[in-house]
N, C-alpha and C positions, 0 to 999 in steps of 0.2 A: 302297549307291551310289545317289546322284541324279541322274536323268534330266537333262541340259542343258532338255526340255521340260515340267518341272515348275518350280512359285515352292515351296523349300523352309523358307521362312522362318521362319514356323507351322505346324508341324502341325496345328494345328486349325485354319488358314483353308483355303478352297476352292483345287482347283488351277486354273488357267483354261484353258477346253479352244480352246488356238491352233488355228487355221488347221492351222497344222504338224502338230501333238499328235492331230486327228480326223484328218490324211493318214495319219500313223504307222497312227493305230490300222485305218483299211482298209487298207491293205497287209496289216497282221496278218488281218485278216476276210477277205481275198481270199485268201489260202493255206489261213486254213480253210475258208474255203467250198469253193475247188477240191475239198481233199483229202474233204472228205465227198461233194461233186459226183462225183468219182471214181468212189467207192463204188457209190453209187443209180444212176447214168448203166446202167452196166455192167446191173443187175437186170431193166429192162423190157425189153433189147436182146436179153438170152441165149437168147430163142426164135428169134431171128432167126440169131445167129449158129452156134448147133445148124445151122438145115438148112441155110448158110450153106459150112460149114466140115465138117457130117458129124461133130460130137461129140454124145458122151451126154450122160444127164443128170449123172451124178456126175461128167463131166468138166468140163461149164460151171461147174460145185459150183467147180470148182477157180479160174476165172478170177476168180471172187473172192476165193475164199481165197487165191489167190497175191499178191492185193494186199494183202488184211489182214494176212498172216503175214509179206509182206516191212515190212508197216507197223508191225506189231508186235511182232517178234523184234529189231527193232535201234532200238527207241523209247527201251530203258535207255541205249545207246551214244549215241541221238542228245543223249536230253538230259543227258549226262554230257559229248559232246564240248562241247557247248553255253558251259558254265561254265565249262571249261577253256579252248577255242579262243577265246571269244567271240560270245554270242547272234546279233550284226549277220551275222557272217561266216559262220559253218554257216548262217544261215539263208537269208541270199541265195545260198549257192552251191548248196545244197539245191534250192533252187527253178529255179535253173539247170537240173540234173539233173533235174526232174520234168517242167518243158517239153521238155526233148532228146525224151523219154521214152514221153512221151504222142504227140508225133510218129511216134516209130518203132510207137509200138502202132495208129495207124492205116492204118500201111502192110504189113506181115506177112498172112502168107496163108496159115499155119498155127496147131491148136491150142497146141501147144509153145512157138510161139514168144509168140505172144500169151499166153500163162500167162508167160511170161519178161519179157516189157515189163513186165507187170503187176505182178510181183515188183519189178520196178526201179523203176517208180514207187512201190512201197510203201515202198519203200529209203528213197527222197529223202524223201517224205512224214514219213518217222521222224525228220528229224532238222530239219523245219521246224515241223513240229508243237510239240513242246519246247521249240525256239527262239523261237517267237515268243508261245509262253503265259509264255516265263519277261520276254522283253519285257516284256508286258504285266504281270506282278508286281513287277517291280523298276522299271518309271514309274509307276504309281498304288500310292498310300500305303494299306496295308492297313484295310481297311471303309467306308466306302459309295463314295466315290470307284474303287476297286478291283471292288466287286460292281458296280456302274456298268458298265466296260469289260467286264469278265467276262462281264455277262451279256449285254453288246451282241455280243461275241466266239463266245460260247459259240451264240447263237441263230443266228449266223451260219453256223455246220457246221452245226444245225439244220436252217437252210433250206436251206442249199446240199446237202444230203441229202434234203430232199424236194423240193425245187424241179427236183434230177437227174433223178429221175425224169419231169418235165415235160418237160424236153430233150431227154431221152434218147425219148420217146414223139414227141415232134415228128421228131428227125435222123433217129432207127430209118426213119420212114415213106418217108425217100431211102435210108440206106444206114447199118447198124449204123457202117460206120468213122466217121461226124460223129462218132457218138459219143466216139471215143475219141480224134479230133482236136481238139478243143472245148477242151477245159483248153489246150492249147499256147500260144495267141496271148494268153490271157488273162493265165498264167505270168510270158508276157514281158515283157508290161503293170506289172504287179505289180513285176516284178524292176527295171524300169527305175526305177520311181518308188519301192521302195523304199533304191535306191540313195544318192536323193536324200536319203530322208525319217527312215532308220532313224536312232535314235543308237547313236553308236558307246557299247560297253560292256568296262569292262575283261574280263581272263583270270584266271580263278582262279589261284594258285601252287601248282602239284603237282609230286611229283615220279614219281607213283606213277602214269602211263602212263595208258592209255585201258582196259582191262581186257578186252581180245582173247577172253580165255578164258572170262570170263562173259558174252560178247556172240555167241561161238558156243555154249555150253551150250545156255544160255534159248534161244535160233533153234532150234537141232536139237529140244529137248525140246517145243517149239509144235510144230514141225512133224509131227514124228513121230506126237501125240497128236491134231492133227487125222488126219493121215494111215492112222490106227491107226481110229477112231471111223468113217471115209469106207467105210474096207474092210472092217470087221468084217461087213457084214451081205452079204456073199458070200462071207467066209473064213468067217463061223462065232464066234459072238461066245465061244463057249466052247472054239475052237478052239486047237491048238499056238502057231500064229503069232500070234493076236492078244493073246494070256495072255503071252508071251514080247516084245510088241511093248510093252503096258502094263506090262509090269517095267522094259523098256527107258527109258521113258519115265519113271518112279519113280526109278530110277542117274542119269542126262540132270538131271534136276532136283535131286535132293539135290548132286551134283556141283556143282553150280549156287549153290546153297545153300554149298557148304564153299569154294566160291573165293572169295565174296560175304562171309564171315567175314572171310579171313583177307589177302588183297589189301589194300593200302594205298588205293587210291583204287577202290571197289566203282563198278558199276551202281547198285544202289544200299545203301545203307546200312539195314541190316535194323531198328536200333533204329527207324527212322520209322514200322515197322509196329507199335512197344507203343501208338501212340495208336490209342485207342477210335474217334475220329469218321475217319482218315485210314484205317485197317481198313473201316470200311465203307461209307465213298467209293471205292473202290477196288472192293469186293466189288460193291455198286450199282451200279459202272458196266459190270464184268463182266457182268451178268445182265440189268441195261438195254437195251443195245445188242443184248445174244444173241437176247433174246428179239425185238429186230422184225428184225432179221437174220433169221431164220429168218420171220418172220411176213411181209416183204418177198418173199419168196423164196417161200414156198407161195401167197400170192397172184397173185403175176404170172402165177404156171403156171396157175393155177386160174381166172383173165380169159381169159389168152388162146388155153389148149389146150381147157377145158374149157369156157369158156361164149365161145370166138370172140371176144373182144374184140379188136379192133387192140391196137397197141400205142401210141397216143397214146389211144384211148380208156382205157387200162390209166392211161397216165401220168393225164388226168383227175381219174381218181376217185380217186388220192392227191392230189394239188391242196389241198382244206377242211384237209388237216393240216401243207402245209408253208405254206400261207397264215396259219394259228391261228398259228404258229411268228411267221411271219415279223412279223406286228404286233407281237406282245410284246415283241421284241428289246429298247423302252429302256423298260419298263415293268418286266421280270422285277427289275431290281436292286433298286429300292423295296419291290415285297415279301418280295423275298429279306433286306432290313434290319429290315423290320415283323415278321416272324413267324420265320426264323431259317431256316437249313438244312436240320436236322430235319425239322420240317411238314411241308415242302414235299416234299422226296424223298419220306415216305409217301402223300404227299396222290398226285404224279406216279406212282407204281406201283399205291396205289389204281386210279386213273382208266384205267392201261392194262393190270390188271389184270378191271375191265368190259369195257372194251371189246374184246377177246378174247376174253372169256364170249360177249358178243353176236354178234360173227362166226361161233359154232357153229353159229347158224342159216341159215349159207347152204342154199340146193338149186340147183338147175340152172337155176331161172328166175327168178333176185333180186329184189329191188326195189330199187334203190339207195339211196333215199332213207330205207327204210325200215330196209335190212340193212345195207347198206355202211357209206353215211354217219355214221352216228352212232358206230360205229367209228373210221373215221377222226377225227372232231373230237374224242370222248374221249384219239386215240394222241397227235395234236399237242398238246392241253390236256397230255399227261402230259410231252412234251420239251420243252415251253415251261417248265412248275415243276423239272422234273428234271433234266436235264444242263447249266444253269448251277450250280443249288444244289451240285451233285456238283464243280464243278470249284470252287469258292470254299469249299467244306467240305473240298476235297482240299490247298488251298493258304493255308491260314490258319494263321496260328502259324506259319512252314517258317520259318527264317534264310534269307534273300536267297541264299547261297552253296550252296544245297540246290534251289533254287527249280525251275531244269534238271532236276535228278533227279526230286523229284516231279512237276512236270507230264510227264514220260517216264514215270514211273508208272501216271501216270492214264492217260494216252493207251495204254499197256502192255494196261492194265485193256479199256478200251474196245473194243481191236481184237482181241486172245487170245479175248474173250468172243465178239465178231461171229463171227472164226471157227471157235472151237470147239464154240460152240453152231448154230450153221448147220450142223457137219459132223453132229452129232446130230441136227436134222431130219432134214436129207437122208438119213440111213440108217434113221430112223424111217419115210420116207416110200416109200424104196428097199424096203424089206423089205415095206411094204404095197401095193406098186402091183401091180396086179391081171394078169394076162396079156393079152397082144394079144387084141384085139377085144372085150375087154369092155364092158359096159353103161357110158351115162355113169356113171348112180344106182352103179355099182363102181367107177369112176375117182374120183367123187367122195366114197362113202365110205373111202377110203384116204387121200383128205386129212385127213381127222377126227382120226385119232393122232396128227400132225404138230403139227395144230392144237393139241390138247391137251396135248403137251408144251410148244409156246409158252406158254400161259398157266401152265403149273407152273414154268418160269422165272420169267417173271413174278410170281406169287409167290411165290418162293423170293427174290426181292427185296426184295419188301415185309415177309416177315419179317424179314428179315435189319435193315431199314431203322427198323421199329419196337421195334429194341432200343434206338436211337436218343433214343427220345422217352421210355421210361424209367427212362435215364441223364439226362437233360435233368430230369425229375421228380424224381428222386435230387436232382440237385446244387441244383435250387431248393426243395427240402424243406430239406437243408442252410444255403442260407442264410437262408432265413426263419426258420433254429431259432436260426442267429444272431444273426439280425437283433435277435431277441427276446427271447434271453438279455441281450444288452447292453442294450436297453431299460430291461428290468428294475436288471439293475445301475445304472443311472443313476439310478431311481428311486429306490433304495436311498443313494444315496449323497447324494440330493437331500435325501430325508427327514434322512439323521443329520445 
């Protein structure tokens, strides 16, 4: 299907980016930016809202997790209702529900419930997310016009994940709730004007329902498997319960697995997964995000309990990375055309795979310039090349009628990783934190494991990512063998 704000006439002429066509596409970059805003907002505040509120630390764990796992357990259904209902319609009424959302989460006045807003905006966020990437693939015409919006799109949650973090260090300084009043009025904004702006897109024809049962599966089987990973390191990682909790979670997912077979209209369609590059876009983006989720999260703790930082002095010093970010935004798509997907993802976990080497040398009395900094500008340099090339390597080749489920995939990927890799920090970090009143130089080496597992994420990325590049060598060996078998023939036939 063709966008009303596209000229489809040639494919190979340019599409012309109307007035209208750039409103479309910020409306879409406003709902991603919230939903990652969301995310980061929540990280600098959780010191605050601990003494605030009177939770632990593996309970604020949770106030994030409840927004990744509500974002991410029903990201299959969202971008499946998507294709069926229609992209315009889930995705403005989604966003509906995220404004409600974020209201009620600034007004609550306990842990439980604030873990419950949170969940529900992860809810909405699941089904705009989807919606509005699959927008965006089915109005620009697959490659450079497409890597174009993408990458302006994709940099957009970028920044609006590290930029969260600057707002969230400002509002915190009055009162952690700005924080989590902030997205509402902006929601509304968005919602109003994409009222105007969206096109309308047709409904897939199915007859095969929305798939209830592998939309609670996959939810329970997230859930359980963070909730399993958060508790182990107080139950006893070799203990009854937790041996018994990860079987559970093993039943939960192959279940998951055999309704996703044999259902008429799946979550998603498992043959999407024999492709090689959609395999580890997917994988890449699981171990991307985990790893600074988890990196986001032992820092803030480490500025502001351990070396006293405010909390807009915290927000600060991420600043250089969502800055890096945010310039790149309409640069990334050209080099994502010039050098390929590929590259670039190894290139992006290279870079934040140093840069996590080099934050090993914090101690108690930093330098920022010297230890921080450069950390940071390598983490941005890495989401700048990485999480566009991940989403245009995730949605290339898809049939338009799939388009919902894969980007519900990715997104899937994205936010499963955030939280199940943060719930492994955190008990990495649980299980080394030292007893009441110990020395800083003990508080701070108990960061150190945490820290290290973040970077064995991280590469566990990049290998995964450089199987990429020689499949990519493969298939260019291949044609240059052909190139040059027919050469030859032609020769041969010039000659006789």
């Amino acid at each position: 299907m063709t966008s009303p704000l596209t000229t489809p006439a040639d494919p190979s002429s340019a599409i012309r980016w109307t007035p209208r066509l750039w409103g479309t596409l910020l409306v879409l970059c406003a709902a991603m930016f919230l939903d990652a805003l969301d995310v980061s907002m929540v990280g600098v505040a959780l010191p605050s809202i601990g003494a605030d509120l009177g939770l632990s630390t593996s309970t604020l764990q949770w106030i994030v997790s409840g927004y990744i796992l509500g974002y991410g357990g029903l990201l299959l259904l969202g971008g499946r209702a998507a294709d069926l209902l229609g992209r315009r319609q889930v995705f403005l009424v989604a966003l509906g529900v995220f404004a409600v959302a974020s209201l009620l989460g600034g007004l609550v006045d306990s842990g439980p419930l604030l873990i419950a807003s949170r969940f529900v905006k992860g809810l909405s966020a699941a089904f705009t997310a989807p919606a509005g990437l699959s927008i965006i693939t089915t109005t620009f015409a697959e490659g450079p016009l497409r890597n174009r919006a993408l990458s302006i799109y994709t940099t957009c949650g970028a920044t609006g994940y590290s930029m969260g973090l600057v707002f969230s260090g400002l509002l915190t300084e009055a009162s952690w709730r700005y924080t989590m009043l902030l997205p509402a009025p902006v929601a509304l904004i968005a919602l109003v004007v994409g009222l105007r702006l969206l096109p309308r897109s047709g409904r897939e024809q199915s007859t095969g329902g929305y798939d209830i049962p592998g939309a609670v599966l996959g939810t329970a089987s997230m859930l359980l498997l963070v909730f399993t990973v958060v508790q182990a390191p107080d139950a006893g990682w070799g203990s009854a319960r937790t041996l018994l909790s990860f079987v559970a979670v093993i039943a939960l997912l192959a279940a998951f697995v055999a309704v996703e077979r044999r259902i008429p209209s799946p979550l998603i369609r498992l043959g999407v997964l024999r492709s090689g590059p959609q395999v580890r876009a997917q994988l890449g983006a699981l171990t991307f995000l985990g790893s600074y989720m988890g990196f986001q999260f032992l820092v803030t703790f480490y500025m502001q309990q351990l070396l006293g930082w405010s909390a807009l002095h915290t927000a600060l010093a991420f600043l250089p990375a969502g800055a890096l970010v945010a310039l790149s935004a309409t640069k990334v798509g050209t080099v994502i055309d010039r050098f390929g997907t590929p590259r670039l993802i190894v290139a992006g976990f290279a870079l934040m795979v140093v840069g996590y080497l080099l934050f090993l040398r914090i101690d108690l009395d930093p330098v920022y310039a010297a230890v921080i900094l450069p950390t940071m500008l390598l983490v941005g340099a890495a989401f700048a090349l990485t999480f566009p090339s991940l989403n245009v390597q995730a949605t290339s080749g898809v049939d338009e009628h799939e388009q919902g489920m894969v980007s519900g995939l990715l997104n899937t990927s994205v936010q499963v990783g955030g939280a199940l890799f943060l719930a492994v920090v955190t008990a990495v970090l649980t299980a080394n934190t030292p007893e009441e009143g110990a020395s800083p130089q003990a508080v701070l080496d108990s960061y150190l494991p945490a820290l290290t597992v973040v970077t064995g994420i991280a590469v566990l990325g990049l290998l995964i990512s450089l199987t990429g590049l020689r499949v990519r060598r493969r298939q260019e060996s291949v044609v240059v063998a052909k190139s040059t078998s027919l050469e030859e023939t032609e020769r041969v036939v010039v000659h006789d």
